[in-house]
DRENTINU-516095 format. One line per 10 residues: number of its first residue (from 1); their letters; for each residue x, y, z of N, C-alpha, C. Coordinates in steps of 0.1 Angstrom, whole numbers, plus 2048, in hexadecimal, padded with zeros to 3 digits. Layout:
<pts>
NUM) a) X/Y/Z/X/Y/Z/X/Y/Z; ...
</pts>
This chain:
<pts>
1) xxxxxxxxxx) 76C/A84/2CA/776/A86/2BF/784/A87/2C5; 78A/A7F/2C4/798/A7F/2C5/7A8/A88/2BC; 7AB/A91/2C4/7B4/A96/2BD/7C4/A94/2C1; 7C9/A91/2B1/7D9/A8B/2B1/7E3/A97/2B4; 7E9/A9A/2BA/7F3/AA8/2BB/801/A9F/2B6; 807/AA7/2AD/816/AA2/2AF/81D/AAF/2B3; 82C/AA7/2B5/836/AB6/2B3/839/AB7/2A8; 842/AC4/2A6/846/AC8/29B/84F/ABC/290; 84B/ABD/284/857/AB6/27F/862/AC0/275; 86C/ABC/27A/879/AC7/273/87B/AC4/269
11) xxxxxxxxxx) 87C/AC8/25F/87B/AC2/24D/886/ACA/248; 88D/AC3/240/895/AD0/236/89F/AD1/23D; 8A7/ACE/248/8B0/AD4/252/8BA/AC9/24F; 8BF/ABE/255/8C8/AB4/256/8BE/AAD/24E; 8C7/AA4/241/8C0/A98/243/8C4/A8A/244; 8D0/A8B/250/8CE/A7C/25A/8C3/A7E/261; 8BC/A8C/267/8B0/A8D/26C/8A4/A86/265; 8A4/A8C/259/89B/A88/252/899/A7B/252; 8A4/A71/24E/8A2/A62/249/8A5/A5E/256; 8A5/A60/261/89E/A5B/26E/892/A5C/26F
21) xxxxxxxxxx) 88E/A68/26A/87D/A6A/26D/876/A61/262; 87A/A60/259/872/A58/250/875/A45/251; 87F/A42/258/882/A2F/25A/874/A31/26A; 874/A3F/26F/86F/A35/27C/860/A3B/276; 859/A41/26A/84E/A44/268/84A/A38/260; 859/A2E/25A/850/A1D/250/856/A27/243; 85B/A2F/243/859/A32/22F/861/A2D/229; 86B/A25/22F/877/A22/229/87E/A16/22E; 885/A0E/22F/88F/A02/22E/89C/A03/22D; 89F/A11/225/8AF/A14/222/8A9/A21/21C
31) xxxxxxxxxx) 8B1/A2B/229/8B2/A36/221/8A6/A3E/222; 8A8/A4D/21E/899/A52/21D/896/A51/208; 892/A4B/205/890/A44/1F7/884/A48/1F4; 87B/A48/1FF/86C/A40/200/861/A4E/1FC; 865/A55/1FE/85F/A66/1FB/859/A67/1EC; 84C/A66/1ED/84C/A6F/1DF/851/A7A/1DB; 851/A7A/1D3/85C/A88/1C8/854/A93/1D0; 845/A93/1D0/83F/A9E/1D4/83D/AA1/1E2; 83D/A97/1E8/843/A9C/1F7/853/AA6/1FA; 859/A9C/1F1/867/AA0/1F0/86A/AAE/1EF
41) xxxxxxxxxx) 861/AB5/1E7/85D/AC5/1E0/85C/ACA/1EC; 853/AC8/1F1/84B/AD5/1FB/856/AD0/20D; 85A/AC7/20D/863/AC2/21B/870/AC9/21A; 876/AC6/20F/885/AD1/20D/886/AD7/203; 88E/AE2/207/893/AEC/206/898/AE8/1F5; 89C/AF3/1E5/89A/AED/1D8/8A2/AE4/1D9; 8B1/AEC/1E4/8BD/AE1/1DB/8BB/AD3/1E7; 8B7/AD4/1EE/8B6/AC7/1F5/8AD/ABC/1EB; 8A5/AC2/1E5/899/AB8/1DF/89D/AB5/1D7; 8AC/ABA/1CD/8B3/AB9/1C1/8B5/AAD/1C2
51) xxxxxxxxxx) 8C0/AAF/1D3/8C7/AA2/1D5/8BD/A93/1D5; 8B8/A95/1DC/8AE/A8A/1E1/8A8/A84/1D1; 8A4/A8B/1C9/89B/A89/1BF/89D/A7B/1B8; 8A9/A79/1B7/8AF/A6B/1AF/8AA/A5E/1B8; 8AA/A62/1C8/8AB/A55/1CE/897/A54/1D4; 890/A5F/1CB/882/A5B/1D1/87F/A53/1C5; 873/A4A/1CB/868/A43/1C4/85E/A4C/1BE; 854/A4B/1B2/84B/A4F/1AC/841/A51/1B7; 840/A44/1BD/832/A3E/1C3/838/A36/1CF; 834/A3E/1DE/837/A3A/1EB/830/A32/1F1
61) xxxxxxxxxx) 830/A27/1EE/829/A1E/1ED/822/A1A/1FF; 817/A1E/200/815/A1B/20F/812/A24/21C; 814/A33/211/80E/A3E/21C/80F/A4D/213; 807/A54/219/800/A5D/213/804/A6D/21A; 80E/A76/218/80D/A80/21F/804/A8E/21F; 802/A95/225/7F9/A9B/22B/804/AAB/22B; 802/AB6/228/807/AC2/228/7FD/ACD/229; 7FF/AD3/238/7F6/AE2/239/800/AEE/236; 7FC/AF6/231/805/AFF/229/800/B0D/231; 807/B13/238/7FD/B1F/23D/802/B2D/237
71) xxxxxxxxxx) 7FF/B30/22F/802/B3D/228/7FC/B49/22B; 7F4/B4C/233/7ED/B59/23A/7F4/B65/23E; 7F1/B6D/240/7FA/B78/243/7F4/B80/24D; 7FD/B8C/253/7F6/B97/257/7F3/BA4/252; 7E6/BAB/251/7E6/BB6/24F/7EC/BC0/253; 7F1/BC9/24D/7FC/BD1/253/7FB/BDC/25C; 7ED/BDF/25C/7E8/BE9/265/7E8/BE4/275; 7E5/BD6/274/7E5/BCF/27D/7F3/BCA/285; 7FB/BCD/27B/809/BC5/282/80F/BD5/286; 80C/BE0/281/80D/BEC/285/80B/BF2/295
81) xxxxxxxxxx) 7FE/BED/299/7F6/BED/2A2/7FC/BE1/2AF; 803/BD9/2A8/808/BCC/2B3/815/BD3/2B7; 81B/BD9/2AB/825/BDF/2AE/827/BED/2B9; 81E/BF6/2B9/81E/BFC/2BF/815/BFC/2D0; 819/BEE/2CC/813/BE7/2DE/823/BDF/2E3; 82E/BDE/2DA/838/BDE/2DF/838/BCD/2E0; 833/BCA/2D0/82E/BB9/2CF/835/BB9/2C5; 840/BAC/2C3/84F/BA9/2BC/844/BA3/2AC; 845/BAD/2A4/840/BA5/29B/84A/BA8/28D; 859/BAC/295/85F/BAF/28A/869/BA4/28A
91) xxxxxxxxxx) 86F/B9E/292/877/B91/293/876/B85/28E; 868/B80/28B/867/B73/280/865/B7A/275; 86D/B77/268/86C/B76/259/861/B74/250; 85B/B69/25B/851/B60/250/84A/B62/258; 842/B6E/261/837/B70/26A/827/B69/264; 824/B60/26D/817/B5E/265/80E/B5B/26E; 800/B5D/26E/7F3/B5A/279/7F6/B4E/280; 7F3/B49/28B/7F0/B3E/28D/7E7/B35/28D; 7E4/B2B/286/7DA/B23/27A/7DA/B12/281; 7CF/B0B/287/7CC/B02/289/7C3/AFB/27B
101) xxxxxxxxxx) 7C7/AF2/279/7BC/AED/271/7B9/ADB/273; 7AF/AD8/276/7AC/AC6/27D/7A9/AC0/270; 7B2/AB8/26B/7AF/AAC/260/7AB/AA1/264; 7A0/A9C/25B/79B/A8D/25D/7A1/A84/252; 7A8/A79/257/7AB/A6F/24E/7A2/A62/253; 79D/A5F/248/794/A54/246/79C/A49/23F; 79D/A3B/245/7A6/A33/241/798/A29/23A; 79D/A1D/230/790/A16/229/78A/A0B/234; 796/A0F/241/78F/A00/24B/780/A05/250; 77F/A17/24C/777/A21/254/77B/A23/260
111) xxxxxxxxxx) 785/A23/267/788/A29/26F/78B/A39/26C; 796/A41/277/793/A4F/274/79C/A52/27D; 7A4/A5C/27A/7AD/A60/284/7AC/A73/280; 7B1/A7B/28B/7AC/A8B/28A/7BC/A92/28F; 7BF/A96/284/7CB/A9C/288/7CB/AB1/287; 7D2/AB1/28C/7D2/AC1/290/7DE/AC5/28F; 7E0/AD0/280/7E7/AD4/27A/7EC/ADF/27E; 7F5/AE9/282/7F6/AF7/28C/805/AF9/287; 802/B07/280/80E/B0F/27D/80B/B1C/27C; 814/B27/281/816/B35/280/818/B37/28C
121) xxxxxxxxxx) 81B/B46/28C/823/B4C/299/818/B4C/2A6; 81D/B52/2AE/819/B4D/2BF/81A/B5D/2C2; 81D/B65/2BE/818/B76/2BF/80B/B77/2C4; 80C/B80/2D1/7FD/B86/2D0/800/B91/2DE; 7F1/B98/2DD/7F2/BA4/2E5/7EE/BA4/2F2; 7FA/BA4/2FC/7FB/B9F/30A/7F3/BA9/314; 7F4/BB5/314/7EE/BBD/317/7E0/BCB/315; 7D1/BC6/31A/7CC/BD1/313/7C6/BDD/321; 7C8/BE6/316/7C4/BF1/31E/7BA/BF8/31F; 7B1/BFE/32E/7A3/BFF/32F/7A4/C08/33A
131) xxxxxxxxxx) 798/C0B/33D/793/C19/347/78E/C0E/356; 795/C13/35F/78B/C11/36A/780/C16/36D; 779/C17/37B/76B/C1F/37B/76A/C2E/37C; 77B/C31/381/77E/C40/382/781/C47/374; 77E/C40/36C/78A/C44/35C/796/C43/35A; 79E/C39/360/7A5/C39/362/7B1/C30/35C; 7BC/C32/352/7C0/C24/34B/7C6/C1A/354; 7C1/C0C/351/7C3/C01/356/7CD/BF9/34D; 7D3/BF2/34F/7DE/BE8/34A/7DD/BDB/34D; 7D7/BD2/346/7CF/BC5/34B/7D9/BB9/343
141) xxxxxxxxxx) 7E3/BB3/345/7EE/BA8/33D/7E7/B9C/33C; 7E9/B93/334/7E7/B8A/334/7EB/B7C/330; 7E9/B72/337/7FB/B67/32E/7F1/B62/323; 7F9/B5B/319/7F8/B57/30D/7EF/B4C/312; 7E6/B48/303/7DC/B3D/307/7E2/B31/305; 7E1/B25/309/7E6/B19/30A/7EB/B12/2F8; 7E0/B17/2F4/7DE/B12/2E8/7EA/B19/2DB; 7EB/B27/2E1/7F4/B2E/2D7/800/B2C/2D6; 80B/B22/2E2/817/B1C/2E6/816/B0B/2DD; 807/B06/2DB/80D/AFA/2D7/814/AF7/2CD
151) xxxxxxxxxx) 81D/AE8/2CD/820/ADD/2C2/820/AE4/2B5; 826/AE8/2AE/822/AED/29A/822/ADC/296; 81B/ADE/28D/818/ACD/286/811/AD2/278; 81E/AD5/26D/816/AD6/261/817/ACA/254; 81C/AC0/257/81B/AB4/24D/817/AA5/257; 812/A9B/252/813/A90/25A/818/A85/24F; 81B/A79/248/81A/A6C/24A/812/A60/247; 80D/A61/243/800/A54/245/801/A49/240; 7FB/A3D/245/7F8/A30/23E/7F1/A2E/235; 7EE/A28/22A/7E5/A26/223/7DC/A1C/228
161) xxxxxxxxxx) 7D1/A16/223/7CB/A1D/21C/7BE/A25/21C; 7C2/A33/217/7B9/A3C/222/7A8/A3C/214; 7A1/A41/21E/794/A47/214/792/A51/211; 798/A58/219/791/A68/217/79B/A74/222; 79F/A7E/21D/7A7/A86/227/79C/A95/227; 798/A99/230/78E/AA0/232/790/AAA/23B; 78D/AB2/23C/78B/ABD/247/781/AB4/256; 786/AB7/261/77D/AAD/26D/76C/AB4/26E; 770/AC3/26B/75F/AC7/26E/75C/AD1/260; 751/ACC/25B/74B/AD5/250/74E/AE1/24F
171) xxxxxxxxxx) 750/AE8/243/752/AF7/240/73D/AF9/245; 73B/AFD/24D/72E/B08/250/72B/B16/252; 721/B16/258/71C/B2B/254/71A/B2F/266; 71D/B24/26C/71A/B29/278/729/B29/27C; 72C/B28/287/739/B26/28F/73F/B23/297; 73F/B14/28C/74F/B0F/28D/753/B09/281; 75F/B05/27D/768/B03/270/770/AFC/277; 777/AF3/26C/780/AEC/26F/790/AF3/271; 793/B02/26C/79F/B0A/26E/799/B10/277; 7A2/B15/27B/7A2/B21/28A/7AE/B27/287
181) xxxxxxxxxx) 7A9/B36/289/7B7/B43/287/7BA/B49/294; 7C5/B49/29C/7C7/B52/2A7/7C8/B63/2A3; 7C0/B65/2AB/7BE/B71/2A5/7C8/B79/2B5; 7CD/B81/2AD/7D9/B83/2BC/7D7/B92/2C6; 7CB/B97/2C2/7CA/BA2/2C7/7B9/BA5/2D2; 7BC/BAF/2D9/7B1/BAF/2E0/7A7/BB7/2D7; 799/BB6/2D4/790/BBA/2CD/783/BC1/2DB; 781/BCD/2D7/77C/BCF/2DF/76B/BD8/2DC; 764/BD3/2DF/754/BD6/2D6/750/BE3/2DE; 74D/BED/2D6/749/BFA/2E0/73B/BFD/2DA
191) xxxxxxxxxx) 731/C05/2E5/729/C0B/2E1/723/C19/2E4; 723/C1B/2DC/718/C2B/2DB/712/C32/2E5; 714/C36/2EE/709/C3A/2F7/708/C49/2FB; 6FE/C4D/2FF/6F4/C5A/302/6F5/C5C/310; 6F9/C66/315/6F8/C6B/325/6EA/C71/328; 6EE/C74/335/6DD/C79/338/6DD/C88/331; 6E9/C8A/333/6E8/C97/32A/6E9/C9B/31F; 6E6/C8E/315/6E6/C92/306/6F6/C91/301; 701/C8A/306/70B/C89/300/70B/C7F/2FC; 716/C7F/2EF/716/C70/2EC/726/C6D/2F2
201) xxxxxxxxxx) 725/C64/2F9/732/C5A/2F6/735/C4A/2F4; 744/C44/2F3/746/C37/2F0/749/C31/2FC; 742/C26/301/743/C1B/30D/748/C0A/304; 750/C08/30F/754/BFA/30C/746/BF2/30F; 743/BE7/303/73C/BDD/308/743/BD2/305; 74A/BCB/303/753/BC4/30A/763/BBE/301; 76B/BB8/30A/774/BB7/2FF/77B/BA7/2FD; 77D/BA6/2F3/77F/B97/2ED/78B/B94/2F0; 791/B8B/2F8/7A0/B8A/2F9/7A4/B80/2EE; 7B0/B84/2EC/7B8/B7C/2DF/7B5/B6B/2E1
211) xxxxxxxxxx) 7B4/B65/2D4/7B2/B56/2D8/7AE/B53/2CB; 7B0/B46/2C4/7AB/B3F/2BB/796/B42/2B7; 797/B45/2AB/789/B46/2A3/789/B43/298; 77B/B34/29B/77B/B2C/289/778/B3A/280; 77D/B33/278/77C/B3A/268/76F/B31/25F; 762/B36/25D/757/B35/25B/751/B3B/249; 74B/B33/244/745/B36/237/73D/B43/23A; 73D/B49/22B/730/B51/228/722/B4D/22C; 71D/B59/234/70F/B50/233/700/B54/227; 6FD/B49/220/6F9/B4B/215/6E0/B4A/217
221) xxxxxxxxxx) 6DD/B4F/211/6CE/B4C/20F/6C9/B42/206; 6BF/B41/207/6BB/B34/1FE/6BD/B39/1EE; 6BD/B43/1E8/6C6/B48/1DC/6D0/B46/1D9; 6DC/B42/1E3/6EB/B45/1E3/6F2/B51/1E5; 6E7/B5D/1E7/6ED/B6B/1EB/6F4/B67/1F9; 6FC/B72/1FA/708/B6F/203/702/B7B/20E; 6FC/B75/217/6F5/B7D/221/6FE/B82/22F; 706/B7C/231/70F/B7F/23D/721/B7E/235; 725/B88/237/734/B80/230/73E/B82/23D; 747/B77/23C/749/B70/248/75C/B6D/241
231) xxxxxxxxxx) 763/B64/243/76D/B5E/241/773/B57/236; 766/B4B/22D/76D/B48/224/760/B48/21B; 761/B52/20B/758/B4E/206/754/B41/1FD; 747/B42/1F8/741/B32/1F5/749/B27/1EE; 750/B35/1E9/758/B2B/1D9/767/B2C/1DA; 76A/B2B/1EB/777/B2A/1F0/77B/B20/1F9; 770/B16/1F8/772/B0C/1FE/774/AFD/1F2; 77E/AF7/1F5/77D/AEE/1E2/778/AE0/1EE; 779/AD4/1E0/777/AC9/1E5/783/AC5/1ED; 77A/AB6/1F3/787/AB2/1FA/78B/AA2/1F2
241) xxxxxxxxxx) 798/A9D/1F5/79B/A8D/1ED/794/A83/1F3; 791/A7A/1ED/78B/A6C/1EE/793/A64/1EA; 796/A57/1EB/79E/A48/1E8/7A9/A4C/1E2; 7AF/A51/1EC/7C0/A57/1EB/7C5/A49/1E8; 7CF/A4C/1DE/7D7/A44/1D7/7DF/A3F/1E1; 7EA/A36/1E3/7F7/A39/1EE/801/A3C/1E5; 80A/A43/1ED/814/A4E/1E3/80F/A5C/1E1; 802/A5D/1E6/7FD/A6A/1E0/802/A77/1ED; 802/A86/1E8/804/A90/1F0/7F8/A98/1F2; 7F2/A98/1FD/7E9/AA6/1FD/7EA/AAE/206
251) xxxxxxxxxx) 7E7/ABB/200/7EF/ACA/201/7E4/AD1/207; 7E3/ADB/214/7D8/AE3/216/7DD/AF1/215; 7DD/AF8/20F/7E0/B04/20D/7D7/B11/212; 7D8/B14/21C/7CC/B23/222/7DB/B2F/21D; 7D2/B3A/21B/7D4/B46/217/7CB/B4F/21A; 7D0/B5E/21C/7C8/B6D/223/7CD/B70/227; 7C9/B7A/22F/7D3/B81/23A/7C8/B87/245; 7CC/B85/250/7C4/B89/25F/7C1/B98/25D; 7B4/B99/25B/7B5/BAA/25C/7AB/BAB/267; 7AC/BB9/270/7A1/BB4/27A/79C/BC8/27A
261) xxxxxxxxxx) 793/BC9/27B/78C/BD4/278/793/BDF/285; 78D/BE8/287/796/BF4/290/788/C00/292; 788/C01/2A0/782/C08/2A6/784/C16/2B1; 77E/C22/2B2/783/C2D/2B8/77E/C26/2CA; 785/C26/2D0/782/C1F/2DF/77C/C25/2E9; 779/C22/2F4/772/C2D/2FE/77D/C37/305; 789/C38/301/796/C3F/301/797/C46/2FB; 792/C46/2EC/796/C4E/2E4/79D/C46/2D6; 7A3/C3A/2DD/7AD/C36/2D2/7A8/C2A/2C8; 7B4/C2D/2BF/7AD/C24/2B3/7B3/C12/2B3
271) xxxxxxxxxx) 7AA/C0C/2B8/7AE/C00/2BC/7A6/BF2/2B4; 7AE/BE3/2B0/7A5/BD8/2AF/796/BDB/2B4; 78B/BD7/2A8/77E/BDA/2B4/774/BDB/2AB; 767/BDA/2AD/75F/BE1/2A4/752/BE9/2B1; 746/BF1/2A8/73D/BF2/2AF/734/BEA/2B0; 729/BE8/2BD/721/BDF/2BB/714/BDD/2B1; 716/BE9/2AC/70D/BE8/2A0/713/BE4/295; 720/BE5/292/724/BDC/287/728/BCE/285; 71A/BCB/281/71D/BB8/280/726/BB5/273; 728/BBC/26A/730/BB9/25D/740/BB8/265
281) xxxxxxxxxx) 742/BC1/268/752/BC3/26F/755/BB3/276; 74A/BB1/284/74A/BA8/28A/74A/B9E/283; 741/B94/279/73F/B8B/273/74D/B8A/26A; 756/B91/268/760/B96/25D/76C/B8F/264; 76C/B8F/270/778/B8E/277/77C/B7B/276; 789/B78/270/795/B84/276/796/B84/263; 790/B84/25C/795/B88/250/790/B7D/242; 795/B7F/239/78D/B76/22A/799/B6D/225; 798/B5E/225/7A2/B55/227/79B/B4C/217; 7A9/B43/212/7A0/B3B/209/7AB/B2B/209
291) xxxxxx) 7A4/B22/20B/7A9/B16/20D/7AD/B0F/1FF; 7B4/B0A/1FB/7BA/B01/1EE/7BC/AF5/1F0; 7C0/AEA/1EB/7BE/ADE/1EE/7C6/ADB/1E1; 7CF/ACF/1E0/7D7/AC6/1D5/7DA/ABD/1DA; 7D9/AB1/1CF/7DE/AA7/1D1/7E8/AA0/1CB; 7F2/A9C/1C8/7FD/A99/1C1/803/A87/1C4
</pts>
């Protein structure tokens, strides 16, 4: 499976930018004209789309655009928590998860191209802290993962004529999904344990460094009972488009907010984490998301 990375495209800002970007993407001959109205909406800013509005076509004859919309948020307990690790989560405005999502475009020759959609912030928690063998606190840093620096790429372009615009891998109950959430914090699983002398205390069993985790359906019984609940429930996943028109816009809209459970640590403190006895917490992570889909 082949995957397309682009860079970012700057929308809304200049538009000599713009109608350079669109003569060398084919949409146009003179001018940026060639936009549907509804592209036009969600690319710029109101009064920019005001302007533009007179000089678009109904119907863009010859290619089909594509828009991931990432609306997710952070839980606040959680950005609380980032915060008082001395993690900048007050400086972006529009703070938001960081959200991979791989689309399949199916063209009618049947060919197939796989593009990878990535937007939201690059925040996460560089340093976690732990006991050596003496008890002793450790300070363990770590650099950012490769993946949480890349390319943003939330709209593409396309040729017609396509068949079908799809998610690349099935919504399933096991794990993997076609979205992935960076989840930005260290999680760390503890357990229970008994001394020889009848005490109880908490021991680290192990801890999860920050990094991208698909976002995975309900898992359901041969009833439809919702036996595991997980990321996105049954009736939060919609259909996807077939024999896109050309001129047409389709919209992917994810929504939620990263919540990630909180645990008392082998320190004492109250940290990302669950116990290992709790598989609901675990299976829960990083939170309850719901995908939308339009086409225009």
């Amino acid at each position: 499976m082949s995957v397309i990375r682009h860079k970012a495209m700057f929308v809304g800002r200049m538009l000599p930018i713009v109608c350079g970007l669109a003569l060398g993407l084919g949409l146009t001959t003179a001018g940026c004209s060639a936009l549907n109205p509804q592209a036009v909406e969600i690319l710029f800013p109101s009064d920019i789309a005001t302007e533009l509005g007179a000089g678009t076509i109904q119907n863009a004859s010859g290619h089909v655009v594509v828009f991931f919309i990432n609306n997710t948020r952070f839980n606040g307990n959680l950005l609380n928590y980032l915060r008082s690790r001395s993690v900048d989560v007050d400086s972006d405005p529009n703070l938001r998860p960081r959200v991979r999502f791989f689309v399949e475009v199916v063209f009618d020759s049947e060919t197939s191209s796989i593009f990878e959609f990535v937007d939201g912030s690059d925040l996460f928690e560089g340093v976690v802290i732990g006991l050596d063998a003496d008890g002793n606190p450790t300070f363990d840093a770590v650099e950012p993962p490769p993946d949480l620096t890349e390319n943003t790429l939330t709209n593409s372009v396309l040729q017609c004529d396509i068949g079908a615009v799809r998610p690349a891998v099935e919504f399933i109950t096991t794990t993997d999904s076609p979205i992935h959430m960076f989840v930005p914090a260290f999680l760390k699983e503890i357990t229970i344990a008994t001394t020889d002398l009848g005490l109880i205390r908490r021991e680290l069993k192990s801890t999860v460094q920050p990094g991208f985790v698909p976002l995975v359906m309900d898992s359901v019984n041969e009833s439809g009972t919702v036996v595991r609940r997980r990321n996105f429930g049954t009736r939060d996943i919609p259909g996807f488009p077939y024999n896109m028109t050309c001129g047409s816009v389709v919209t992917f809209i994810l929504s939620g907010e990263l919540t990630l459970p909180f645990v008392i640590d082998e320190m004492d403190l109250n940290v990302p984490g669950y116990l290992d006895t709790d598989n609901p917490s675990k299976d829960a992570v990083p939170g309850r998301f719901k995908l939308e889909v339009s086409v225009r």
